[in-house]
N, C-alpha and C positions, 0 to 999 in steps of 0.2 A: 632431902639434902640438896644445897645448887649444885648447879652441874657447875663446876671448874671450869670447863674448857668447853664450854656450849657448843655442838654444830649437829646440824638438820637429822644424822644419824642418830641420834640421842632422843630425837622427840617422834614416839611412837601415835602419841593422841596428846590430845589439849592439856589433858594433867602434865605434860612434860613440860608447859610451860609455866607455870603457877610459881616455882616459885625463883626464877629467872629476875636478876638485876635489869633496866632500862639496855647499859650495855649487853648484856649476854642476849636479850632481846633482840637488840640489834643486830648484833651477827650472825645471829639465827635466821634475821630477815631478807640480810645479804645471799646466805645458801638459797633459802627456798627463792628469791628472785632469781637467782640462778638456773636452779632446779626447772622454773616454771620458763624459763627461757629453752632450756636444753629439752624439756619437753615439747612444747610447741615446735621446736625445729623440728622433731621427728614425726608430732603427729599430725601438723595443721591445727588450726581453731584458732579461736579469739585468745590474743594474747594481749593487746594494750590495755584493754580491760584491769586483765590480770596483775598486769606489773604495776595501776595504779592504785592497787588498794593489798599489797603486801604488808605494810606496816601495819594498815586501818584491819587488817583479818589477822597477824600476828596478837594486836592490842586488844581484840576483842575476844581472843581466845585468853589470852592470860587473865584478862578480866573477871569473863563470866564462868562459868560452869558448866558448857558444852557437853552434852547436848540437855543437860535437865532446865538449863536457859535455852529456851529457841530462838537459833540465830537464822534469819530469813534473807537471802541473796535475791533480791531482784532482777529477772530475765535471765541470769544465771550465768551471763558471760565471763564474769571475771570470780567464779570458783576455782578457779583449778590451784591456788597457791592453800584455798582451804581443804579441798581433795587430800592434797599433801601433807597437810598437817592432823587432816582426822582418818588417818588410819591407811592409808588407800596410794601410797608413795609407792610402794611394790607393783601398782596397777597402773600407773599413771600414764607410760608410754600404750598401755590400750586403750585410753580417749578416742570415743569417737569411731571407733575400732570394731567389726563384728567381735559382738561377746564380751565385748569391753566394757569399759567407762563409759558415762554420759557424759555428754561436752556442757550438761547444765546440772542444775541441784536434782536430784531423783530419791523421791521416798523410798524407795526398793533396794537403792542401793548403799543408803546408809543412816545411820539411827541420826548422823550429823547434819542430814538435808529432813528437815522435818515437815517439810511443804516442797513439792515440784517445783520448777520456772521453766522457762525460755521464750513466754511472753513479757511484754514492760507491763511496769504498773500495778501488779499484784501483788507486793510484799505488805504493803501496809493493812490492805484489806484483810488477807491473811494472817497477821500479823496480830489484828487487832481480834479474831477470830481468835485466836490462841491463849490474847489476854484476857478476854471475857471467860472463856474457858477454864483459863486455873483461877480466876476470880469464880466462879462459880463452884468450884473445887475447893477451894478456898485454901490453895497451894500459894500460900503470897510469900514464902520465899523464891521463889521462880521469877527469871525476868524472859522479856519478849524484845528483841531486837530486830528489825528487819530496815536493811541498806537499801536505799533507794539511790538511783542517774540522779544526774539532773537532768537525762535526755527524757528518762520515764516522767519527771516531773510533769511532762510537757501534757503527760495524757489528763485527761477528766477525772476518770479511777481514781487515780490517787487524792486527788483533793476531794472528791465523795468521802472517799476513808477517812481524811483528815478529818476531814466535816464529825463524821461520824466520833472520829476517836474526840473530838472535843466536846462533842455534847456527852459520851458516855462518862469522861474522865477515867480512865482504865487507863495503869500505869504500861506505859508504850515506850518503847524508845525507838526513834527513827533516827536513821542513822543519812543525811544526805553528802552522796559522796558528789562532789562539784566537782570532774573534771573541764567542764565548758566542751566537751566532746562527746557526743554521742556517738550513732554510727553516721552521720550528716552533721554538720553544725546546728545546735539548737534554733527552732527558729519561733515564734510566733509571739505573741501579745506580751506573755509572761517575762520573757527576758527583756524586750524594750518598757516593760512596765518599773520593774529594774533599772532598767535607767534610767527614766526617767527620775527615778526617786533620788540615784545619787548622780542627779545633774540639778536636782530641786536647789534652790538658794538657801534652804535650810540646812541642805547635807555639804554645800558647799562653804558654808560659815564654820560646820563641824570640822571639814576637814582641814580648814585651813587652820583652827586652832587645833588641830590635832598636830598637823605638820612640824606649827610652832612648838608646842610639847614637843615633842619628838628631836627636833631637832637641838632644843635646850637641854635635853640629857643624853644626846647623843646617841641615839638609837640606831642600829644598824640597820639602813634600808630605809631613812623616817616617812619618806614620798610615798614608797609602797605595803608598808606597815601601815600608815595611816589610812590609806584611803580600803584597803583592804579592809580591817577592821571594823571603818567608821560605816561601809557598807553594809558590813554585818548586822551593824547596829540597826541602820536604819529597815532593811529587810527583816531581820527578827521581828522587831519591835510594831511592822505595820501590816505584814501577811501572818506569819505561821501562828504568833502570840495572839491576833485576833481569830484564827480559828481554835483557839483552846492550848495552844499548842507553848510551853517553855522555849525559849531559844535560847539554843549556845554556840558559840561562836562567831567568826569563822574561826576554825583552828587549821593549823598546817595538817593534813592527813599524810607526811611522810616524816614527823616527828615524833619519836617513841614520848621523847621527853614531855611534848602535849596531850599527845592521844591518850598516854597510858591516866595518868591523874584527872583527867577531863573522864573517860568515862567509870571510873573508879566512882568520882563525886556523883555522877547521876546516877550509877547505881545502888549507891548509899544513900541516893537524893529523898525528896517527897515525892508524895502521887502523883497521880496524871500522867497526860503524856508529855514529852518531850521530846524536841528535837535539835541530832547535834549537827552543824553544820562544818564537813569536811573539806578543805579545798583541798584534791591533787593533781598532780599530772599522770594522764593515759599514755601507758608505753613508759614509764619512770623508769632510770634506770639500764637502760636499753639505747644507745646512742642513736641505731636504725629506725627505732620505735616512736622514738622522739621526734625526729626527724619531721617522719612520714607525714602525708596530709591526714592520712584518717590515724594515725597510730598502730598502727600494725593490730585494727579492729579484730579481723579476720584473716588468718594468713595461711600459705601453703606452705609446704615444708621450707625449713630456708637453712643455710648455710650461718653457725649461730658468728660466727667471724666477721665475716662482711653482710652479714643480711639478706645475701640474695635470695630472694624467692624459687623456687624451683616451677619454671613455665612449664606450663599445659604442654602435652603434645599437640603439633600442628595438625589442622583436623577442620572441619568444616565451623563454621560459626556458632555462639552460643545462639537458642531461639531468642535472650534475653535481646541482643543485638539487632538480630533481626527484627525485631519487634520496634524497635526504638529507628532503624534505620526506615521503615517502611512507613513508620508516622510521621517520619517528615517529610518524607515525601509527600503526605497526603495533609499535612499541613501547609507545603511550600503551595498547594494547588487550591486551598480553602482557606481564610481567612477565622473561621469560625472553629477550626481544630484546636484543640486546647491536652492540657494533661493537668492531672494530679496525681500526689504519692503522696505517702503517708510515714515519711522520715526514709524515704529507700530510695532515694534518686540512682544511686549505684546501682543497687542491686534489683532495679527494675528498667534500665537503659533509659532513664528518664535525664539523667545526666548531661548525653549526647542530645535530649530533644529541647534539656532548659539552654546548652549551648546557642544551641539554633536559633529557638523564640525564647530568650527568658520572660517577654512579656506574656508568654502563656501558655508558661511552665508553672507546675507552683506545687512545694513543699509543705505541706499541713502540719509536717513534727508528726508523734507519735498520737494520731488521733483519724484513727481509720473510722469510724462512726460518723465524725465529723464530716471526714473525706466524702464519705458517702452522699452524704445531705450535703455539702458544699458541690458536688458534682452535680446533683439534680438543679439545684438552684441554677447553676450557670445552665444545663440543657432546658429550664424552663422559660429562660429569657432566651434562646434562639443559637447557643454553642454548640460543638460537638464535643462535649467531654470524653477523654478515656481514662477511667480511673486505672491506674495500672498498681496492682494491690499484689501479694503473695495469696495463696490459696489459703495457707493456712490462719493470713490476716485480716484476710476477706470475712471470714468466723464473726470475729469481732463487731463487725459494723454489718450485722445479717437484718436487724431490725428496720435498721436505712437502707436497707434493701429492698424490702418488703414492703413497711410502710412510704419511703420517701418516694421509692424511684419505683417500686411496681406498681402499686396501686394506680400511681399517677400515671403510667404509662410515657413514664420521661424516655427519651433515648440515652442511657448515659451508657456508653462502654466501657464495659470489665476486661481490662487487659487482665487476666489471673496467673501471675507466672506459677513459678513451682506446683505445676500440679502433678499429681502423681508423688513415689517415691522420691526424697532426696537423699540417699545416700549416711553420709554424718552428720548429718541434725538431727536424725531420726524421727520416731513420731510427733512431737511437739511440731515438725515443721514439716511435716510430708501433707502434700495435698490432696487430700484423701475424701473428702466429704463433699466437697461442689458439686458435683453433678447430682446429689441427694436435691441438697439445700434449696439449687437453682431451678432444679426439675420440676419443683412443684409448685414455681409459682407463674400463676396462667402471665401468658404473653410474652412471657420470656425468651428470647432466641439465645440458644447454646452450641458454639460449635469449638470444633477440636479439629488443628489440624495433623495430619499425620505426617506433617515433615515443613522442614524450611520453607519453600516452596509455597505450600497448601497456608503456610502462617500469613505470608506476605498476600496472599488472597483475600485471606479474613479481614487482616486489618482492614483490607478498602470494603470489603463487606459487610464492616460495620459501619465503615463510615458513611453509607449509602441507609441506612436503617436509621429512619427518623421517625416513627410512629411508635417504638416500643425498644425496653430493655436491649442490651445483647454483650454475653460475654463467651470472650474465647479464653480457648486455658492448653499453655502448654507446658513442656515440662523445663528441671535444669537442665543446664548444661549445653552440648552441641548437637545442632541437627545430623542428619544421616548423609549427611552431603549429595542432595540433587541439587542440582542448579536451578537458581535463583532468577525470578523471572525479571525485567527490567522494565514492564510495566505491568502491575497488578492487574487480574481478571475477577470481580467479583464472583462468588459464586450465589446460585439460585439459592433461595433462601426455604430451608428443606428439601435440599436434593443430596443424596448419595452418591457415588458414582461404583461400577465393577473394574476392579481392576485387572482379575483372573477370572476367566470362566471355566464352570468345571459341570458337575453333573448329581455327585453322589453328596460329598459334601458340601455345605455352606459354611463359611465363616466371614463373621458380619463386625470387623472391629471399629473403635470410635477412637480417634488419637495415636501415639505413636508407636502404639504396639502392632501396626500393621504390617510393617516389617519383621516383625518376628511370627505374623501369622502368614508371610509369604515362605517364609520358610519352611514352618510347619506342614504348606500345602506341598514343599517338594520332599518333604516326608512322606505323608501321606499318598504321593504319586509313586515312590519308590513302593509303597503298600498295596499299588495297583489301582487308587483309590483318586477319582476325579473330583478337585477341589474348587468351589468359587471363590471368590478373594475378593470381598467387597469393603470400603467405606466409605462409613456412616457419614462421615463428616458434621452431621447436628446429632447433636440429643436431644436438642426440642426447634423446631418441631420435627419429629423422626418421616423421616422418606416412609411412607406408609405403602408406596404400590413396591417400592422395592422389597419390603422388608416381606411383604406377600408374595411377591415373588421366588424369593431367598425360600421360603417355607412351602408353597405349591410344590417349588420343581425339585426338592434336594431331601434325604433322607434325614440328615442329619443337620443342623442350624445352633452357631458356638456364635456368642457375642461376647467381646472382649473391650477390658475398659481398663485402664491406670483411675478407677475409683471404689469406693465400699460399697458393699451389699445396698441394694436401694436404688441405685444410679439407671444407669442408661439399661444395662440388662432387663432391670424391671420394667423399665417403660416401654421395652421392646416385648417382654410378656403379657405386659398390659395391653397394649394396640393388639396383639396377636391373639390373646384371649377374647376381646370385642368382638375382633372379629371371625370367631369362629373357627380360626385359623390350627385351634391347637385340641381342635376334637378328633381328626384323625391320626394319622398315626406317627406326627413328625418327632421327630426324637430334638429336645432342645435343652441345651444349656448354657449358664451364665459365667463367664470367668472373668472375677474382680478379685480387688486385695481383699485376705483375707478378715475375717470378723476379728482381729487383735490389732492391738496396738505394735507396730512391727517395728524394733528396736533399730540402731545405727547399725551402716554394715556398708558394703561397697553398692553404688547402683545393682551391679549384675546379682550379685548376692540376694539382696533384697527383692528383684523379681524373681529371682529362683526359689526363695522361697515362699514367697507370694503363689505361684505356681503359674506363673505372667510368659514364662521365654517359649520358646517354636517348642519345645521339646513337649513339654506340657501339654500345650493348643491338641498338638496332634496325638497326643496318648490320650486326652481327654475323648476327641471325634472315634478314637477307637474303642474305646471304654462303649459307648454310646453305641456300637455295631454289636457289641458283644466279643470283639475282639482282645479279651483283657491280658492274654500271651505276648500279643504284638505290639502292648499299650507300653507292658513293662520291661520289655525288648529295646524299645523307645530311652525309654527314661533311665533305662540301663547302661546302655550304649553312649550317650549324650552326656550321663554323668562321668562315666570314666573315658572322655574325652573321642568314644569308637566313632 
């Protein structure tokens, strides 16, 4: 039966919407905008996202038949108004949350996310995955939807799928939501390619007889209904239709009245693929959001009245910052400093370095592979590139790693932010894998610094390394606040340094858990127990007489890393095993995150349960004496706050 009086209380999963009027539709999509509003105030995340595809995820649910239709969210930013609708509104303010929600689609957590995200670009590939699958099943009442950006457009991946979906003909339906906003402004070939077509003297004949119509029936809007439309025409008709592909639209994506019988037809349509093309606005709905330059992409908690954000505490600099303020320095004094990013000028301080040089600044879009090879190319004509990529995006373009830039022995610099734990992104974006990746390919220089400070050293450290790879990796968020040097000091290229001297123990960290293994040592001092306190500052290539040294004079030797099983620990086993180091009687071990994928939770959280903070360090060196009374004394006391 319809519900009378439709509102967001009533609709437990997608059957509550099935058999809902256009209107009752609608004001079912005004609550859940709401809903997705009043949540983002309390939890943080991507919300512009969200608010532009409330209609276009309301219409797809009343459509199809969720979940035995799989519908696939692309990078997974603007789920949360579908979270709300498939079952999961009761959980919603733990987004992001230890224990909670994922801020992206997660097969674990609901029959509704039938494929992961939080990377761009994989819905289709996926997507089309799924269709061959029940074609091969030969489930042909089942549909396969997957929503793609038009920021993700920008990547490779998805026109590979396309490709693919058009040679197979495997009935597809792509869903492009066009808001014209990614998390940067789209930039690259494809959208000037775009215009060029409707600035073509063809499209400009269509339009103007378009206009004419329009204006002779009187059409509300005829100027921008025409040229809207006539675009569609021409973009359907000359990219997606010649890779196999149906096109339909543009249609408005915040009108029930089109969405809903638009995709009704094409799921009643013929085979193949298709694709439907949505225009909306990011942040719809939301006056704040609308606003905003990025649309309230990513937000911290805000005040849902006026918008305000709720600021950081004041506290020493993001490294993000520091990173970005030290390369220009080191650009204002070389002409040949350069940067690239790979759609994240924000959120890689690239932002403040295109301010500076926009002439050699540059934005790739969503194509880190690219990035990759486009960075060796400029360090092989005589720049100093710094790719400054995310850790977890660096994944992606590992092959132009390898092949482009190591082999060749290019200098190109990996600025690698996020590495280590982040927090609420959780695994999908915790930088965890680098030090594996990078460690193993010959030539490579890897360092980590362990504070503000030690960052602003790097950077000129790399920019002096002209003969080979080099990347540094730090974490998010803000330094430990030392003071900031005002002119950088290179450092030796494989050198360590001590910072505590001790006797009994060693601990030997690589990056910014050094401070919580100074602390550890004044644990361990309390335990009567004389601590070394050294770092690594490279993983490759590793201080080799230190690291024999750390192991000659100290019973005990803990090497500490914000990476997984594989990394710096190993290499530090490796060298020590060569050299003979580990036939008598030193007692050594390795503390890295652990071998799981470690869910969203607060920074401190997530190293605690990694087993990363002082408290740990120093139960572990005792563990290791045979002291295991004193170890859990430790871990005892430190949990309940003693």
């Amino acid at each position: 039966m319809p519900i009378e009086t439709p509102n967001l209380d009533r609709v437990q999963t997608p059957q509550d919407l099935k058999n809902l009027s256009i209107e009752q539709l609608r004001a079912v999509a005004d609550e859940l905008r709401a809903e997705t509003i009043d949540t983002a105030s309390v939890t943080g995340g991507h919300l512009g996202s969200g608010l532009g595809v409330v209609e276009l995820t309301t219409a797809i649910h009343h459509v199809f038949d969720t979940p035995r239709d799989i519908l696939i969210w692309d990078v997974g930013h603007q789920c949360y108004p579908h979270k709300i609708i498939t079952g999961r509104r009761d959980r919603i303010r733990t987004l992001r949350q230890g224990k909670g929600l994922s801020g992206f689609t997660k097969r674990a957590e609901s029959e509704y996310d039938p494929f992961g995200a939080a990377h761009a670009s994989t819905s289709i590939s996926a997507g089309l995955g799924f269709a061959v699958a029940r074609d091969l099943k030969e489930e042909t009442d089942r549909h396969v939807i997957a929503v793609i950006g038009d920021g993700s457009m920008s990547a490779g991946m998805a026109y590979e799928a396309m490709n693919n979906a058009g040679h197979l003909k495997s009935r597809l339906i792509v869903i492009l939501n066009d808001n014209d906003m990614s998390i940067a402004p789209p930039v690259g070939a494809m959208s000037h390619y775009f215009a060029r077509l409707v600035s073509s003297p063809g499209y400009r004949h269509l339009r103007k007889l378009g206009k004419g119509v329009a204006k002779a029936i009187k059409l509300e809007g005829p100027a921008r209904k025409a040229d809207e439309y006539m675009r569609g025409m021409v973009m359907g008709g000359t990219l997606f239709e010649e890779m196999g592909f149906r096109y339909v639209g543009p249609i408005d994506g915040h009108d029930l009245d089109q969405l809903v019988p638009v995709l009704a037809n094409v799921r009643d349509g013929e085979e193949g693929p298709v694709l439907i093309h949505c225009v909306t606005q990011k942040g719809k709905g939301y006056a704040p959001a609308e606003q905003a330059a990025d649309k309230y992409h990513g937000v911290a908690k805000f005040d849902v009245v006026t918008g305000k954000q709720q600021k950081s505490k004041g506290g020493p600099p993001a490294y993000t910052k520091v990173f970005a303020q030290q390369l220009i320095r080191e650009a204002e004094a070389d002409d040949r400093v350069c940067a690239v990013t790979a759609a994240m000028p924000g959120g890689t301080g690239l932002d403040l370095f295109g301010q500076a040089f926009p002439d050699r600044s540059f934005d790739v879009g969503i194509a880190e592979q690219h990035a990759v090879t486009f960075a060796a190319g400029l360090a092989a004509d005589g720049m100093k590139p710094y790719a400054a990529i995310y850790s977890t995006f660096l994944q992606r373009g590992y092959d132009q790693v390898v092949h482009d830039v190591a082999i060749q022995k290019l200098p190109v610099r990996f600025a690698i932010d996020r590495a280590g734990l982040v927090g609420a992104d959780g695994c999908t974006h915790a930088g965890s894998f680098d030090l594996g990746f990078l460690g193993q390919l010959p030539g490579m220089v890897i360092m980590a610094p362990s504070d503000e400070a030690e960052l602003v050293n790097m950077v000129a450290t790399a920019n002096q390394i002209d003969d080979a790879p080099s990347a540094f990796r730090y974490p998010r968020g803000g330094g430990v606040g030392v003071e900031i040097p005002d002119v950088a000091q290179p450092v030796p290229i494989g050198k360590g340094r001590i910072v505590r001297e001790g006797s009994a123990i060693a601990i030997l960290s690589l990056g910014t858990r050094l401070h919580e293994a100074l602390k550890a040592a004044d644990m361990l001092g309390a335990q009567g127990l004389s601590t070394t306190v050294a770092d690594a500052r490279f993983a490759k290539p590793l201080d080799e007489d230190l690291i024999l040294r750390l192991a000659r004079e100290h019973e005990v030797l803990l090497t500490v890393e914000e990476g997984a099983e594989g990394g710096f620990g190993a290499f530090v086993l490796h060298r020590l095993a060569e050299r003979g180091a580990l036939d008598g009687g030193l007692k050594i071990r390795t503390l890295t995150l652990p071998d799981v994928f470690q869910d969203q939770d607060t920074p401190f959280n997530m190293y605690e349960t990694a087993g990363l903070n002082a408290r740990h360090i120093a139960a572990k060196a005792l563990e290791c004496l045979g002291r295991a009374e004193a170890a859990a004394q430790i871990i005892a006391a430190e949990a309940s706050g003693g």
